[in-house]
C-alpha positions, 0 to 999 in steps of 0.5 A: 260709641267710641270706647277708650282702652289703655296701654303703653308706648308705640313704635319709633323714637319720638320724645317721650317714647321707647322703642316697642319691643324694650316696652314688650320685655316682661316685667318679671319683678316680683314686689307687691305694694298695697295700696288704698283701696284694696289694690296692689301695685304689681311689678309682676307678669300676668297683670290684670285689672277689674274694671266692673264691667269685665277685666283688662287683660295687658298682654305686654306683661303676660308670660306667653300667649297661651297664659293670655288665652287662659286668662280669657277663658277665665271671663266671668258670666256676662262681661267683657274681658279685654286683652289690650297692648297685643302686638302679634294677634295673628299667632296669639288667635291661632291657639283658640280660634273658635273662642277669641276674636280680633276687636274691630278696633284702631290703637290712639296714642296721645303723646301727653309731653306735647299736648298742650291744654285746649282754650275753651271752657265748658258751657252750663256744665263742669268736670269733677271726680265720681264722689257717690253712688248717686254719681255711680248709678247715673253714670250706670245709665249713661252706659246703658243708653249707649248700649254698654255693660253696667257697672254695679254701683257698689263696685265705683263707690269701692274704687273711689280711692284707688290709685290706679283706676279714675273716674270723672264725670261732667255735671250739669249746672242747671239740674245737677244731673251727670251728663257724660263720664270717663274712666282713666287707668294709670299704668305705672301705679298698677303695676309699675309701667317703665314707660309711664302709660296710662289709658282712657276708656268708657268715654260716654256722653248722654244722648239727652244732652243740649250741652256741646263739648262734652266728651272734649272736656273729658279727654281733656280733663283726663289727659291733664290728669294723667300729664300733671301726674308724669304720664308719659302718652294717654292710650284709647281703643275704638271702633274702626266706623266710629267717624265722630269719635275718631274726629274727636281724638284726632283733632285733640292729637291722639295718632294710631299706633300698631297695636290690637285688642283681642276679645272672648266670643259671648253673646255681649261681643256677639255682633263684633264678630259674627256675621251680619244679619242681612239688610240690619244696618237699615233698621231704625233703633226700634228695631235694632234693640228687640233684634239685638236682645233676641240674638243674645237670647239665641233668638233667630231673627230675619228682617222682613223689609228693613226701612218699615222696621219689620222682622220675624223671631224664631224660638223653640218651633215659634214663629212671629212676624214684629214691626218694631214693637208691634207683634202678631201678638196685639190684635187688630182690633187694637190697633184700629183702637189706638189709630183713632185718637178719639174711639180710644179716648172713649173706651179708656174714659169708661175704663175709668181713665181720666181723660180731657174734654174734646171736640171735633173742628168743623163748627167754628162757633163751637170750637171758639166756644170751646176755646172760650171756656177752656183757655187753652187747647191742644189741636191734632189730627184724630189720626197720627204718630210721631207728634206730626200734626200736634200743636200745644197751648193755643190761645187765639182762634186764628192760631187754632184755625191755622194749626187745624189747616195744618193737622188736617193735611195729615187727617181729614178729622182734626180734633181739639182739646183742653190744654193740662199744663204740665209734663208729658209722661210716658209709660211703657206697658208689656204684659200689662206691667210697667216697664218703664216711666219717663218724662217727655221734654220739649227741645230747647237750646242753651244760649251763648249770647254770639248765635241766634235761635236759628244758629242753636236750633240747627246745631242742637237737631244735629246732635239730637239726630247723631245721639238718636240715629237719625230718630230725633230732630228739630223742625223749624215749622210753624209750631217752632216759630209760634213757641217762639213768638209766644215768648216774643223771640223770633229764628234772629234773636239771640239770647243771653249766654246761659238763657234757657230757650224752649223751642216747640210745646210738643215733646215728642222724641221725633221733633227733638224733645228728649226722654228722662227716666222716672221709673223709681219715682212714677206715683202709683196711681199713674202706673194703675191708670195706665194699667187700666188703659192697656188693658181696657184697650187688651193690647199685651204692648202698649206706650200711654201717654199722659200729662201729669202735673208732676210724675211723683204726684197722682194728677194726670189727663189720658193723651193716647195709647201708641201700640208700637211705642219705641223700646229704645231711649228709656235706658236703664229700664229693661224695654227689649228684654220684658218684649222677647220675655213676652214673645219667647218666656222660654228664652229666658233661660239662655240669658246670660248673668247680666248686662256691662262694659264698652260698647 
């Protein structure tokens, strides 16, 4: 994820710029200016600022190297200091090599007296300031499902008339939901840039969104922002892999420029300067979320066999060997329970589960008869994972004979039932307790009334595999081209601009559906149903799925149990961390205070 920083002037004497070493004189002036919002506006040395997830440390005001490592040193429990605006790193490392680290990060500057305003307008979404802690918590987790530090509410809403820091988020249209944030810093109302800086940072975007363009008119309103306020460039910090990001800025202008950032090693900043674990980057998202909150736990890890997502954890003269969120923990018996999609239907119903009528295919009088009766069914094959196989709200027996064809090529038993209208809610259970509740939607696109279906669809499963690691995509299959029809479209229409367009029934994460968290709002009696299924099935992790007419309201129907469901993409919810909890409780002790800044 790329993350933005601030700063001043680059080398050379381009328009609007001053050679780099008048910007590195030091601001000695000691006048203070109090500001709204409890800010002073410092022309001073040693000028810091606190961002809530950690502080900006600009070294171009700073009296000496070893007053900037001091400062460092002074990082508070689980965040995330910066040092921007270093021009030597090399000499300012040297006086605490084991405690700092250079950030693997490129310089951008955009010279804001020559950008020019971009033509294209936001589509189903708009840009305005943060204005409520409402606006602070879902920008909160937004942070989190990008893996950065969180913010404490509290401390946004306490910002919302400061002069020096600036918050804009992107709300959807349609749901009111914020789907993207940025954070901007004006230097010069800080503490009194001669050079009129000013700095973006935290761009972050939500992985579930249909919308493109979303950073773009970030960057954009923020540059504007800063460039009506007599800024003279808009600096940002950023991954040196991060390929898409450095696209995005570099397509609006932003040019490199030789200055670095130097960081405090803690366990945030942990895999920006230890050495990789060998074979990590193979891993899927699954895996890479358990590892990275053991090794913040001082946790050893060692993957096993990288493309099957197996590794093993040591702590404390405990061993145990995990596939993803599978463990040695949860028994095999188990797991053959949560294999056979009918055997564990059976053992919740008598559980006290509600669960929806089935049968097996093979008798095609019955089954037509059980379409008859039902209206509408679900097939699928009796054995599956990731959705493969699944076809919802079948009404006619040739679609249902074609959909059991289909299913049987991954299970020679193929199973159909009765179709509950409603939502698809997953909830995460971990010791059997809830940790996390969030609602499956199908994947649709958003129409612009140029491009057809196809056109949509490959251009929303392109952003659902960058959001997700390649985890999330949408097929084009028969399941896609009968939802479809169902609504008398086909791959060449082309809906209105706006138009709303679901593409598959089926909501798994894998065939581009997208997951919104309900923990806050789950009715108890969903939680207690689902309770009831983990431990009626005694596996200690377990992901039950039901359908539910609404997540705040008691009805639902038993889908199936997943005995390896995916920790990633519930975002805030504290998946990874209840996981090592239940492996290692005595890890618990190594965590630090708490978890928020840019990845």
């Amino acid at each position: 994820m790329a993350k933005a920083v601030g700063h001043k002037k680059k080398s050379g004497t381009s328009r609007g710029e001053r050679p780099l070493d008048h910007r590195l004189q030091r601001l000695r002036v000691n006048s203070m200016k109090e500001q709204p919002g409890g800010e002073r506006t410092v022309r001073s040395e040693d000028v810091t600022l606190d961002c809530g997830w950690g502080r900006l440390l600009f070294a171009q005001t700073f009296t000496s190297d070893a007053a900037l490592v001091a400062a460092l040193r002074d990082e508070r429990p689980g965040q995330r200091d910066i040092a921007f605006y270093v021009r030597d790193p090399h000499v300012l490392l040297t006086l605490a090599p084991q405690e700092t680290f250079l950030d693997p990060s490129h310089t951008y500057r955009l010279n804001l007296a020559t950008y020019r305003p971009g033509r294209r307008q936001p589509q189903g979404f708009f840009i305005r300031r943060l204005t409520s802690e409402a606006d602070a918590e879902a920008v909160n987790a937004i942070y989190a499902a990008r893996g950065m530090v969180a913010v404490l509410p509290e401390f946004f809403w306490s910002k919302r008339d400061s002069r020096s820091l600036t918050y804009f988020v992107a709300e959807e249209e349609a749901t009111g939901d914020i789907i993207g944030t940025v954070t901007g810093v004006d230097h010069h109302r800080l503490f009194q840039d001669p050079e009129h800086g000013s700095s973006l940072w935290c761009l972050a975007v939500d992985p579930q969104s249909r919308h493109p363009g979303i950073g773009e008119m970030l960057v954009r309103r923020l540059a504007e922002y800063f460039q009506a306020r007599g800024a003279s460039s808009l600096d940002l910090s950023v991954l040196h892999d991060n390929e898409p990001a450095i696209g995005l800025y570099e397509s609006l202008g932003f040019r490199r420029i030789p200055l670095f950032a130097v960081k405090r090693k803690n366990p945030i900043n942990e895999k920006l300067f230890s050495a990789p674990i060998a074979q990590y980057d193979a891993l899927n998202p699954y895996a890479r979320i358990i590892i990275d909150e053991a090794r913040r736990r001082g946790v050893h890890a060692e993957v096993t066999d990288a493309e099957g997502g197996f590794f093993r954890l040591s702590y404390g003269g405990r061993s145990i060997h995990c596939r993803e969120s599978l463990s040695e923990l949860t028994s095999g018996v188990a797991v053959s329970v949560c294999d056979d999609k009918a055997v564990t239907r059976r053992i919740v119903a008598r559980a006290g589960v509600a669960v929806p009528e089935q049968i097996a295919t093979g008798d095609d009088a019955a089954v037509e008869a059980f379409l008859a009766e039902h209206g509408s069914v679900v097939v699928k094959p009796a054995r599956g994972e990731q959705g493969r196989g699944v076809s919802v709200g079948l009404t006619r027996m040739d679609d249902v004979a074609k959909a059991a064809a289909e299913a049987g090529e991954i299970c020679d038993r193929v199973l159909v039932e009765s179709c509950f209208d409603g939502q698809d809610l997953r909830l995460v259970v971990i010791d059997h307790k809830l940790v996390a509740a969030a609602i499956r939607r199908p994947p649709s696109v958003v129409g612009d009334g140029h491009r057809s279906l196809a056109t949509l669809i490959e251009r929303q499963s392109r952003r659902r595999a960058a959001a997700t690691d390649g985890e999330s995509r949408i097929p084009v299959d028969e399941e896609t081209l009968r939802c479809l029809a169902a609504g008398g479209r086909s791959l060449d229409t082309v809906p209105a601009e706006g138009e709303e367009v679901i593409v598959r029934k089926t909501a798994n994460l894998h065939t581009g559906g997208s997951i919104h968290d309900v923990t806050g709002i789950v009715h108890p009696a969903l939680v207690e149903a689902a309770k009831s299924a983990a431990r009626a099935i005694d596996i200690p992790v377990v992901g039950i799925d039901f359908m539910v007419t609404s997540p705040t309201q008691p009805d639902y129907v038993f889908i199936e149990a997943n005995e390896r469901p995916g920790l990633a993409n519930h975002e805030p919810q504290p998946t990874a961390e209840r996981f090592i909890d239940l492996l290692f409780p005595q890890s618990r002790a190594r965590v630090p205070g708490a978890t928020g800044a840019p990845a």
